[in-house]
C-alpha positions, -999 to 999 in steps of 0.1 A, spaced: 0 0 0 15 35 -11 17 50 28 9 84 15 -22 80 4 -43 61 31 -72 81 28 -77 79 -11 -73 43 -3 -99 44 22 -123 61 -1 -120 41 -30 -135 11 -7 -166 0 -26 -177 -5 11 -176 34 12 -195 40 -22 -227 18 -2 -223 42 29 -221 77 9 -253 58 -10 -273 47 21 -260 86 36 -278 101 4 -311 82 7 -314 82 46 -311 119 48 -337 122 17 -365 99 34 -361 116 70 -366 145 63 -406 159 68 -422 174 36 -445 193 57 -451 222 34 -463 215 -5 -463 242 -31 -503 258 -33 -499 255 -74 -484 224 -74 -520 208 -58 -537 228 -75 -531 220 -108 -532 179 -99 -547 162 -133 -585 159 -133 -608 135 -151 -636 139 -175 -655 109 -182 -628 85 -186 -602 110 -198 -572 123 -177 -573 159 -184 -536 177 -176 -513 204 -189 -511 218 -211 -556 215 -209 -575 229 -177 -608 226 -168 -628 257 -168 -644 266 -133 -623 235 -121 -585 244 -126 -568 274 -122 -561 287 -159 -520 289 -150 -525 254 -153 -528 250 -190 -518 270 -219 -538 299 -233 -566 288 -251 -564 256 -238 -597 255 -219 -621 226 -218 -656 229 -203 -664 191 -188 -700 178 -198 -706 152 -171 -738 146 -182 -724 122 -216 -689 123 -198 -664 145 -225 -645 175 -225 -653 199 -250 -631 223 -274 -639 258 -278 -632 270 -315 -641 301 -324 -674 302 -300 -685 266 -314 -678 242 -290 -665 204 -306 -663 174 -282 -628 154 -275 -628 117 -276 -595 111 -274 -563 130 -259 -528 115 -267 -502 138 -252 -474 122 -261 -481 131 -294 -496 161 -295 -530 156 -303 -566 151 -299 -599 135 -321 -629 155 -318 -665 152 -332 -672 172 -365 -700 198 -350 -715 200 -379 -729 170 -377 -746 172 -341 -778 159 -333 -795 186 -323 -826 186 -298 -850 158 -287 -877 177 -309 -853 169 -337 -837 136 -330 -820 124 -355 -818 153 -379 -791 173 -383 -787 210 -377 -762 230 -395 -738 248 -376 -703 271 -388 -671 259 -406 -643 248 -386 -621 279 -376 -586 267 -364 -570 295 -341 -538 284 -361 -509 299 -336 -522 272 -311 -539 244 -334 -529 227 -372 -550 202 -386 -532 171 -386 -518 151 -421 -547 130 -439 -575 149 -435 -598 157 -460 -630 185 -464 -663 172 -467 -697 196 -478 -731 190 -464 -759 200 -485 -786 207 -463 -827 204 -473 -821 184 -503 -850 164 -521 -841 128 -517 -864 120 -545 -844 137 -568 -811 123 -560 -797 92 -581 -791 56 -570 -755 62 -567 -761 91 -543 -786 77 -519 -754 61 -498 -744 93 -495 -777 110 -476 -766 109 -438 -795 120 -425 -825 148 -425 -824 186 -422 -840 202 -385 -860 227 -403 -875 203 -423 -876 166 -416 -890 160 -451 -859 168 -466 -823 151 -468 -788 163 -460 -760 149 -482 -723 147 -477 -697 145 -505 -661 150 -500 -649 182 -515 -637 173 -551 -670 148 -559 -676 157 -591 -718 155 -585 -716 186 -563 -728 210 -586 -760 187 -590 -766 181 -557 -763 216 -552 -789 227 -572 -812 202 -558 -808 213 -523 -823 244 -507 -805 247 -475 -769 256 -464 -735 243 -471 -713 236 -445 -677 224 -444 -666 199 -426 -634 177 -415 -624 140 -414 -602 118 -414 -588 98 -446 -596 64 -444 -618 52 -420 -638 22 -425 -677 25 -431 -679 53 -458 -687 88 -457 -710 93 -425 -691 66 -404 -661 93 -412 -680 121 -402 -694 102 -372 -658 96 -361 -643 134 -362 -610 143 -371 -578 149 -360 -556 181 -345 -524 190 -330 -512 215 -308 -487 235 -299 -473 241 -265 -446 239 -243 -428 206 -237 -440 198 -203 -421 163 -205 -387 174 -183 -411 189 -158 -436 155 -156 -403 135 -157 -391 152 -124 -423 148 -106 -436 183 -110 -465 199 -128 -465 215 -158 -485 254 -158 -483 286 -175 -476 325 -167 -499 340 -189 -485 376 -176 -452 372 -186 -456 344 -210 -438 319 -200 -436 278 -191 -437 274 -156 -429 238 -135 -446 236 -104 -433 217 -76 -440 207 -38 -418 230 -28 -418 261 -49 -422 270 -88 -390 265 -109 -384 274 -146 -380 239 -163 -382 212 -137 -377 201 -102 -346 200 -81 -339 163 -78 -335 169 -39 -366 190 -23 -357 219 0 -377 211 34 -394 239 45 -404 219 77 -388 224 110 -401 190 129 -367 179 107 -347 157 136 -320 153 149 -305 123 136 -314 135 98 -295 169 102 -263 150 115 -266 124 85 -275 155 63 -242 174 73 -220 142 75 -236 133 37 -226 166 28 -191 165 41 -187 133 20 -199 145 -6 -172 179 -6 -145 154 0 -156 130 -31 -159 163 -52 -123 177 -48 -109 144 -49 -133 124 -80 -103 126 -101 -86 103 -85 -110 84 -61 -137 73 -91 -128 50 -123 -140 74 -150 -173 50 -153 -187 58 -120 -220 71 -132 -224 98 -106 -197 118 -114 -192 108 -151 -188 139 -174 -215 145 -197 -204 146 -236 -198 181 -246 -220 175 -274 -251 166 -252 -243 197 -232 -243 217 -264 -279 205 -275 -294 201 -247 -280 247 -237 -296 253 -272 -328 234 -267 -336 250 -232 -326 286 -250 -349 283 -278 -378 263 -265 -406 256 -258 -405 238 -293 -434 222 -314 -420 186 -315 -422 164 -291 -391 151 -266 -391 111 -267 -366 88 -253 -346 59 -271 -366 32 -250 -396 54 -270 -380 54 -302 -372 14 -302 -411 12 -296 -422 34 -327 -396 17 -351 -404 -18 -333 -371 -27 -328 -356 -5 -362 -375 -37 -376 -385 -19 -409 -352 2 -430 -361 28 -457 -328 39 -461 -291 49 -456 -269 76 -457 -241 96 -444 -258 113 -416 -274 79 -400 -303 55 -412 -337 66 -416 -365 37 -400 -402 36 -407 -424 37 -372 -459 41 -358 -467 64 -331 -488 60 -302 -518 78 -321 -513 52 -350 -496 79 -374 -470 65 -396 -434 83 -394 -405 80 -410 -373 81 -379 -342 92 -390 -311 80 -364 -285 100 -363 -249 91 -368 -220 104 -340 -219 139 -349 -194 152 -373 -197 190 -355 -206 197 -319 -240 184 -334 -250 212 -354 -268 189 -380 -290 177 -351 -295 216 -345 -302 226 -377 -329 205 -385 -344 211 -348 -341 248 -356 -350 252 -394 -379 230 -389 -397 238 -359 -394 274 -368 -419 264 -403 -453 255 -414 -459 249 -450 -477 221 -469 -445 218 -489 -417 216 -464 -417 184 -444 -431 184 -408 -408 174 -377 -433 157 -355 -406 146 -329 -369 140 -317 -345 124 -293 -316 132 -272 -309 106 -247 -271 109 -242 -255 99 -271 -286 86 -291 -299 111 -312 -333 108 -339 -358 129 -356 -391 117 -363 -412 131 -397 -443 125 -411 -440 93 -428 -439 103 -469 -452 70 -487 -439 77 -520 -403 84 -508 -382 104 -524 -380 123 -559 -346 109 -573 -364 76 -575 -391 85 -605 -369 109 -625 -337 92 -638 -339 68 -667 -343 35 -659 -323 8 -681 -346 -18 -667 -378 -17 -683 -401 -32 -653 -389 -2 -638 -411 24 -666 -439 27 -646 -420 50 -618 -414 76 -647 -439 113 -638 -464 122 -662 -453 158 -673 -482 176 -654 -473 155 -619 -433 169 -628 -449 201 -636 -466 207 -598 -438 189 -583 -418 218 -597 -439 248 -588 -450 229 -551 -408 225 -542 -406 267 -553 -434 277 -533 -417 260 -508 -386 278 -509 -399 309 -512 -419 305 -480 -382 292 -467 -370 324 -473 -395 354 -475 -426 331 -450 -411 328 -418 -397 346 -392 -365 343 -396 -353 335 -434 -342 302 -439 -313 290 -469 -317 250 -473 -279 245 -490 -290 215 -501 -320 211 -524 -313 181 -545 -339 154 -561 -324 131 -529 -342 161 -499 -375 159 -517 -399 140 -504 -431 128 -519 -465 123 -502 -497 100 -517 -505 125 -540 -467 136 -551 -471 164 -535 -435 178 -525 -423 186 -495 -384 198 -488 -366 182 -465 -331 172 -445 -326 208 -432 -287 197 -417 -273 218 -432 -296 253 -431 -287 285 -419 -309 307 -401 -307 342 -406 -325 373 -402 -355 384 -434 -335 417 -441 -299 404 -451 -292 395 -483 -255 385 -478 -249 357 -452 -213 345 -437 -207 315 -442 -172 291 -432 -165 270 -458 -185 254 -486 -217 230 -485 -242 209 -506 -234 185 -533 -215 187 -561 -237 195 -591 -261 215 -572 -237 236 -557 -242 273 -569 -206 293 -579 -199 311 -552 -198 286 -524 -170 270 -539 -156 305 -546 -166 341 -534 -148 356 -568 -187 346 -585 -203 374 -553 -217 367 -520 -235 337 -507 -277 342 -506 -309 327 -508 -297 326 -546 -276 298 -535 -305 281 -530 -323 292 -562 -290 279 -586 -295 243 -566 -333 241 -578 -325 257 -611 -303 224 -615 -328 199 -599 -354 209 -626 -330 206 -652 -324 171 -643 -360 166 -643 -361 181 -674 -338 160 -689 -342 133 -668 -304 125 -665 -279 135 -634 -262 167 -650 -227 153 -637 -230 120 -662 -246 134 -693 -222 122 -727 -223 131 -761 -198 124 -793 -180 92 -783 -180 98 -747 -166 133 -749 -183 154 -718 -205 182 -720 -218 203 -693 -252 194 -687 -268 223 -690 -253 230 -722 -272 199 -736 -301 213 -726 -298 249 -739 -284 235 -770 -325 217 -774 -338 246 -765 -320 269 -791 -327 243 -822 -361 235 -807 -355 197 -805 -375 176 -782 -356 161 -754 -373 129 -754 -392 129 -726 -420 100 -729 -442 120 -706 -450 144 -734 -482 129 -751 -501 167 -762 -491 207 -766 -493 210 -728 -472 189 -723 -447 202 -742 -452 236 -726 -450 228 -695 -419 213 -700 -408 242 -719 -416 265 -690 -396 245 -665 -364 243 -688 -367 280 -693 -369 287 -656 -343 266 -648 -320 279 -668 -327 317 -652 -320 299 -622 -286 284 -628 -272 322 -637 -236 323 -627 -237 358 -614 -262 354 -584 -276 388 -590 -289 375 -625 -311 348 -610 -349 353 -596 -357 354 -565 -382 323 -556 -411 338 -553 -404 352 -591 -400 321 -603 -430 309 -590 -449 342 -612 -427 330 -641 -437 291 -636 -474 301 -632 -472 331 -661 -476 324 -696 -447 305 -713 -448 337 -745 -434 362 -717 -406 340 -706 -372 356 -721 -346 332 -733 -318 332 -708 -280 337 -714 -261 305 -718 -244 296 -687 -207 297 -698 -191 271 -667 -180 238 -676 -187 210 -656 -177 208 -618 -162 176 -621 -139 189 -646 -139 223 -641 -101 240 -633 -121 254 -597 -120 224 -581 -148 216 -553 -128 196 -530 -98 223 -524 -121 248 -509 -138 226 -485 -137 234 -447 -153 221 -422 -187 238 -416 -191 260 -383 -227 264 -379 -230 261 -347 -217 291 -332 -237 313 -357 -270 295 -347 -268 297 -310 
């Protein structure tokens, strides 16, 4: 035994790691909890029927209102035992509330039964209003019309499935639902003398059209996370006055959870627990100044958290309360079922498909060890909780649980758009090719995007990486932008951003990123990636592997403006009529605006989305982009790459 250090020695006894243990809990459990925080009983969960109503709800007349959010009062009906929604002075009853997931199913209104006198007819009552800072609609829902005091004996055969019921004013006549595109609305309409009313439901539920209204839809919410305060044993509220989250505890209110030991405001405290309590706390001194050399580095009290974590986790609590909801890796090994079902791989991780609690389908991307102090995690936490746009993808949830990081997105069935515009060799594989007018939308849906990116929100928002590979496509190809790692957020009125070193990939990567000699990096960055995405929709061929005359290269867009000088059709089977072929037209010409080498020369987005919804004779020819190829070109990518500092600019 070194004779200098018997009292290291001592400490290092495992025999001493149980006392300072049994020390810790023994002065926890002895002490007398005497006093308990007024707002932390009041704002105990209530019921409702058989539903557990809690932050960030309250219960009108029953709970304080600093227990819930604002605007998220319930009045309880204990009369047919639900909660019910108040929506713009129309009240809509909750079934269900899941609050993992954000969201709840209530009845449409506007089907209602109204009184006895009328039982079983149906009253009209006003279109859903959705105070939108507080409440979205949630993915697959679709808009039904109710045409009230319609003849029955009019209607077809084909339409009598379709009569839910009779009008209150009249219980002669019918009321007849069709979901908002039926082509026989303009008949029905005239044979129906009563109101119209809007209303919601879900996609897909079994037992057609009224069973569907009869069920209700779905919405989410947004709120603060209350799940760090529940997790500590507090209750979640809200300072309306100052507004602000609020966790309230037994033993006072604290700003994001609970003190893992409670302060004991008691003074029946004893004897015996205030000598353990000061010996503990001796211990504990001595352990502290002496970890370093006491512990093994695994002792999971006094391990170091990863820097990375602490990075996160500073920017999280700085920017919250945030949209998407906090899960834990045990939660994310439940959605995926065990990572069970892979849609894909890539550099930043592998992306799983996964079922939430509320049976949503999502898509869960797992994160890879960071390559950056985890600024890709931040980035698409940041860029995407800051946005709200039917064409930018929606992050419903994420996870950081030490070194396990995910994000979770709405599942997009159709995957991504790379898959359905290259040529295919193999000819089973035809039938993923786009007809022109589904390429066409796809095109205008992924600018309308960006331009909400960067003129819509808050903050402006440059993607840096738009590419066939980041756009996702739901059941109806509808396009939504996505994998936000490596955005930069920035205020609306600059123009000019700083950036350290280059990103994207090569062959969407606009001029000046790779050098500043071309001018400054902007949202035009962004514009020159899409301007070459369209153009390889166009064309249908990656620009980086287009050959021509015995396998000499040509720069891709070159091919293309060289068919759109002589007029020669690019072969595109999608083109079957005129419109076609001027859609297609439209989208080179736009494209090629957008790949401009002098970033001043290109549109902004939301002018290309005037010139892709304008008239094809207005469209001016653009000048010929003069670069050669970037996997040729004497500027080469690689030797201006740095690694990318994000992270300091974002926090």
């Amino acid at each position: 035994m070194n004779q200098k250090q018997p009292f290291f020695f001592l400490f290092s006894s495992p025999l001493i790691y149980s006392y300072i243990t049994l020390f810790y809990f023994l002065t926890r459990t002895t002490l007398c909890y005497c006093y308990v925080y007024p707002n932390f009983t009041a704002c105990e969960p209530k019921t409702c029927g058989n539903q557990t109503i809690r932050y960030p709800f309250y219960i009108k007349g029953t709970q304080e209102p600093f227990c819930g959010y604002p605007g998220f009062g319930l009045s309880c009906n204990n009369t047919i035992g639900l909660p019910f929604l108040n929506l713009s002075n129309t009240f809509y009853p909750i079934h269900q509330i899941f609050y993992q997931s954000q969201s709840l199913r209530v009845s449409n209104n506007a089907v209602t039964y109204s009184s006895d006198t009328n039982k079983g007819c149906l009253s009209p009552n006003k279109n859903l209003t959705i105070p939108k800072d507080i409440f979205y609609l949630a993915p697959n829902q679709s808009e039904v019309r109710l045409f009230y005091g319609c003849d029955s004996t009019k209607l077809p055969r084909t339409l009598q499935r379709n009569t839910i019921g009779c009008s209150a004013e009249n219980e002669t006549s019918s009321v007849v639902a069709l979901y908002e595109n039926d082509k026989n609305a303009s008949f029905v309409s005239k044979n129906c003398r009563g109101e119209v009313v809007n209303a919601t439901v879900e996609n897909y539920v079994k037992g057609g059209i009224e069973e569907s209204l009869r069920n209700g839809f779905w919405l989410n919410w947004v709120a603060s996370d209350c799940t760090e305060c529940y997790n500590s044993g507090g209750r979640c509220g809200f300072n309306s006055h100052i507004y602000s989250f609020r966790c309230y505890c037994t033993d006072r209110v604290h700003a994001a959870k609970c003190d893992p030991v409670v302060k004991s405001r008691s003074v029946h405290v004893t004897i015996v627990a205030s000598v353990v309590g000061v010996a503990f706390a001796l211990l504990i001194v001595l352990v502290c100044w002496f970890r370093k050399k006491i512990f093994p580095p695994t002792f999971l009290i006094f391990r170091e958290e990863n820097p990375t974590h602490q990075i996160i986790e500073k920017f999280l609590k700085e920017h919250g309360p945030l949209p998407a909801t906090r899960y834990s890796y045990s939660d994310i090994k439940k959605i995926t079922n065990s990572f069970k079902h892979k849609l894909g791989q890539g550099g930043y991780g592998s992306v799983y498909k996964g079922k939430l609690p509320d049976e949503r389908m999502v898509a869960v991307k797992i994160l890879s060890e960071s390559k950056g102090d985890g600024e890709d995690f931040i980035n698409e936490v940041a860029s995407i909780s800051r946005t709200s746009h039917v064409n930018i993808v929606r992050l419903l949830g994420f996870c950081l649980d030490g070194s396990k990081k995910a994000l979770i997105y709405e599942f997009m069935p159709n995957g991504s758009l790379e898959k359905f515009i290259y040529e295919e060799k193999d000819p089973l594989k035809n039938n993923r090719q786009l007809d022109c007018k589904t390429l066409y939308d796809i095109t205008v849906g992924v600018a309308q995007g960006l331009e909400y990116l960067h003129k819509g929100c808050n903050t402006r928002i440059l993607h840096f990486d738009i590419k066939p590979h980041n756009i996702l496509l739901d059941d109806d190809f509808c396009p939504k932008i996505s994998d936000f790692g490596l955005a930069k957020i920035c205020p609306r009125k600059e123009s000019i951003v700083s950036i350290f070193g280059m990103r994207g990939t090569p062959g969407y990567i606009a001029p000046e990123l790779f050098s500043r000699n071309f001018g400054g990096v902007s949202h035009k960055s962004d514009v020159y990636s899409y301007g070459m995405m369209v153009l390889e929709m166009v064309g249908q061929k990656k620009n980086i592997k287009v050959e021509v005359d015995c396998s000499s290269e040509l720069y891709f867009p070159h091919w293309i403006y060289k068919h759109l000088e002589l007029n020669q059709d690019l072969g595109l089977k999608c083109i079957k009529n005129e419109i076609d072929e001027e859609m297609v037209r439209k989208m080179t010409v736009v494209s090629l605006w957008c790949i401009q080498t002098d970033p001043t020369h290109r549109p902004a987005m939301h002018k290309v989305v005037e010139m892709l919804e304008g008239s094809l004779r207005v469209l001016e020819i653009p000048p010929k982009p003069f670069l050669s190829s970037p996997l040729t070109s004497s500027i080469h990518l690689s030797s201006e790459t740095s690694s990318i500092h994000l992270l300091s600019e974002i926090l």
